[in-house]
Every structure is written in C-alpha cells, then in structure tokens.
C-alpha positions as CSV (number, residue, x, y, z in Angstrom):
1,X,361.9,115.5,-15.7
2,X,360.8,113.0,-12.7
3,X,362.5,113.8,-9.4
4,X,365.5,111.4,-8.5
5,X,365.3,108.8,-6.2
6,X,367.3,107.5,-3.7
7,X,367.0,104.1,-1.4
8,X,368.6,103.2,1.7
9,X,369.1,100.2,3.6
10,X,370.3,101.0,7.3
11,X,371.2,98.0,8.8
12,X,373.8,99.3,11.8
13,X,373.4,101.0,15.4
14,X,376.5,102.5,16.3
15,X,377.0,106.0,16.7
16,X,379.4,106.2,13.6
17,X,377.3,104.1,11.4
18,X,374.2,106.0,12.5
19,X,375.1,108.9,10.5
20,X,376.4,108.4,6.9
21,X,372.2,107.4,6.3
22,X,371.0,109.9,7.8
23,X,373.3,112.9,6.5
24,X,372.6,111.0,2.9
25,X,369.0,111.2,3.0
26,X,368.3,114.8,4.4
27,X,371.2,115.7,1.8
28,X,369.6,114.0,-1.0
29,X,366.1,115.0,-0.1
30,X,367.1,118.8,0.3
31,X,368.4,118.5,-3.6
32,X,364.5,117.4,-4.4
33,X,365.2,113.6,-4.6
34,X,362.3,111.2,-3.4
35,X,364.5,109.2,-0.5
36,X,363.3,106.1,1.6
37,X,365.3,104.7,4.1
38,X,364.8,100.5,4.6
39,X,366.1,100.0,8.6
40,X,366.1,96.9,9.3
41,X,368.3,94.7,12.1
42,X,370.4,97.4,14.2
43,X,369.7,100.4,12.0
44,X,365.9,100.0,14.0
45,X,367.8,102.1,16.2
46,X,367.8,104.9,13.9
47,X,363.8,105.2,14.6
48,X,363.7,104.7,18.5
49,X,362.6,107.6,20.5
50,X,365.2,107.5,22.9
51,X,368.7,108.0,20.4
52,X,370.7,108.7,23.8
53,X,372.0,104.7,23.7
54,X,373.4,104.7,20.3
55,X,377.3,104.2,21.3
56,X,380.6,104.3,19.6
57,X,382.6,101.3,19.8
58,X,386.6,102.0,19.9
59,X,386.6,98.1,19.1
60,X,386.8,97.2,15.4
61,X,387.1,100.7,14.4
62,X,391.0,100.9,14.3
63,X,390.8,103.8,11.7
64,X,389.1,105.8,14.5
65,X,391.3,109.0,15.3
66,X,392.5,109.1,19.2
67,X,394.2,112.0,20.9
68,X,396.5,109.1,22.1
69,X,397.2,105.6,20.2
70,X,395.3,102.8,22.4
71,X,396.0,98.9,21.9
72,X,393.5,97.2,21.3
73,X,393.2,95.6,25.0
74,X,392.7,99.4,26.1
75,X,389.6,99.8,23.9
76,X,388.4,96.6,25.6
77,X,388.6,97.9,29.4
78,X,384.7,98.9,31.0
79,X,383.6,102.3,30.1
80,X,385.5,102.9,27.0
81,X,382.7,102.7,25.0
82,X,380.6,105.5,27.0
83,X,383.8,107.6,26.8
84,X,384.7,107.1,22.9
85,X,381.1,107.7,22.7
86,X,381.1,110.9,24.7
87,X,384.6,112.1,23.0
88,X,383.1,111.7,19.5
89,X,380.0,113.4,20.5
90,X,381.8,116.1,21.6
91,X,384.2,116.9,18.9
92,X,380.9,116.7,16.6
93,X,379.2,119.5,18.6
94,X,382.7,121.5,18.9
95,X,383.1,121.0,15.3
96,X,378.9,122.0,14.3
97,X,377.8,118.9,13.2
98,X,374.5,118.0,13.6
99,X,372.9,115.4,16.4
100,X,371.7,112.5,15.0
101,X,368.2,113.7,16.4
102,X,368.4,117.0,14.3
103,X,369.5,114.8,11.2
104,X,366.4,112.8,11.6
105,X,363.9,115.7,12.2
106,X,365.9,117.6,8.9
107,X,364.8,113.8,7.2
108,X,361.0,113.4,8.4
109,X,360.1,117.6,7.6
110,X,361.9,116.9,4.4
111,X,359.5,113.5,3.6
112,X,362.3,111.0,4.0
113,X,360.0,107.5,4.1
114,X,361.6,106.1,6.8
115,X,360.3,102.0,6.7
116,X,361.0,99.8,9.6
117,X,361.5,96.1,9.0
118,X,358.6,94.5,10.4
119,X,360.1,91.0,10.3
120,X,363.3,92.5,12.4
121,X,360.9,94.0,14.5
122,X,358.6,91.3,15.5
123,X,362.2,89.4,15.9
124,X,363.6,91.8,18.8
125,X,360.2,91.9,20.1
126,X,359.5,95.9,20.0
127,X,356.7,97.6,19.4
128,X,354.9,100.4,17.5
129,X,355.4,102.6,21.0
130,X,359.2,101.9,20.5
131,X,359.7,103.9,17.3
132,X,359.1,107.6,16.2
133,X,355.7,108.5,15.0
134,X,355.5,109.1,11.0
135,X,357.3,106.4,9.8
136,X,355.8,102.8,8.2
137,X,356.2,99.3,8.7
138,X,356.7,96.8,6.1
139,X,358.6,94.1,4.6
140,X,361.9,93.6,2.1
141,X,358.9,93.2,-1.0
142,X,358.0,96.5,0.0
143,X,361.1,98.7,-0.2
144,X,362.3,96.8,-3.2
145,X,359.1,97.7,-5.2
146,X,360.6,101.5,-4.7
147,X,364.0,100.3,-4.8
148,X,364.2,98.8,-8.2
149,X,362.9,101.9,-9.2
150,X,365.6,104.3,-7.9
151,X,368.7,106.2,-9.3
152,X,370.6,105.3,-6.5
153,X,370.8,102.3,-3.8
154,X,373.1,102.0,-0.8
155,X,373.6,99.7,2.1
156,X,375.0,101.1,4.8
C-alpha cells in the first residue's frame, strides 16, 4: 500500500496562522505520509531564516483568549502586537509547545518538501539568501502536479 500524501498551501504570516501547517505536516509526516507544503504570499514567512518577526495580531482575532477582555480600540494602541505576541509565546513555552523553529526543523529531518512560490517571491522582491536552505522553488503547476495526486489538501 502506497504511503499517503498530504498537500499544503500556507498562505498566512502570523504567529497563530504560522502553526496549524507546520504542526500538520511534521504530524502527518511522522505517521509515514509524503507531505509538501505550497507557501506562497505571507506563509513565505514560514521559510525565512529569521522567524523572530512573525507577530500575533490581537486585531481581527476576537476569539483570542485574554487574561482581561480588551475593546477593540485597546488592541489597536502601539505595542499591542509585540505584547500579544510575547504573551502567546509565552503561554506556549509554559504550556510545552513547540517553537515554530523546532516545528520546522521536526518538518525538514522528517522530508516535509517545503516549496516557495517563486512568483510571490520575485513579487516581494527576496531572495534565495532570504529563505532556509533545503527547500525548492517553483510555481502553482508545480505543487498541483503532487497536489491532484494527494489524499488530503488544505489551505491554511
């Protein structure tokens, strides 16, 4: 019986958004599936070197648990973000979850194909010395080849 495969398109940045992809593939890789994850627009973030500037926005997340209840307006005031972001971050270490850098070291010694978008990447201007070493550049035709060919598909 052929291993299972699994195909992600990561199209967000933000801290909270950063991870369901991430904790999907290493998951889904660790059961034996063949996983590739498509990142394209924001989720480029996902293969920078430097994770430290993925935030967590308070804004448009009003499901997002606070010690206190904020207004809106509150979430809006400078430095909220940086603090969300450093809140979440360290309720996740308090609570043994994984970094997002651990996650995607799990992912590349597991073979997660991690694909950046080359179109989203010519578009933001970056470069190959932006991004992680092992992972490939190509276009949408590319993933879909292994993506019409997978069990499961998700766009996150």
């Amino acid at each position: 019986m052929a291993a299972k495969k699994m195909a992600i398109i990561a199209t967000k940045g933000a801290l909270d958004m950063a991870y369901p992809p991430l904790i999907l593939a290493s998951t889904a890789a660790a059961l034996g599936w063949e996983v590739q994850v498509f990142c394209t627009f924001y989720g480029l973030q996902l293969l920078r070197k430097d994770l430290s500037g993925i935030k967590i926005s308070p804004i448009g997340n009003p499901a997002m648990p606070m010690p206190v209840p904020m207004p809106v307006v509150v979430a809006m005031l400078p430095g909220m973000e940086s603090m969300a972001t450093m809140m979440m971050k360290d309720k996740m270490k308090k609570k043994g979850v994984a970094s997002l850098e651990e996650l995607r070291s799990l992912c590349l010694e597991a073979d997660v194909k991690f694909i950046a978008c080359q179109m989203t990447v010519d578009l933001f201007d970056f470069t190959k010395s932006d991004f992680i070493d092992g992972i490939e550049y190509g276009g949408a035709a590319m993933f879909l080849k292994f993506a019409g060919e997978t069990d499961v598909c998700l766009f996150i």
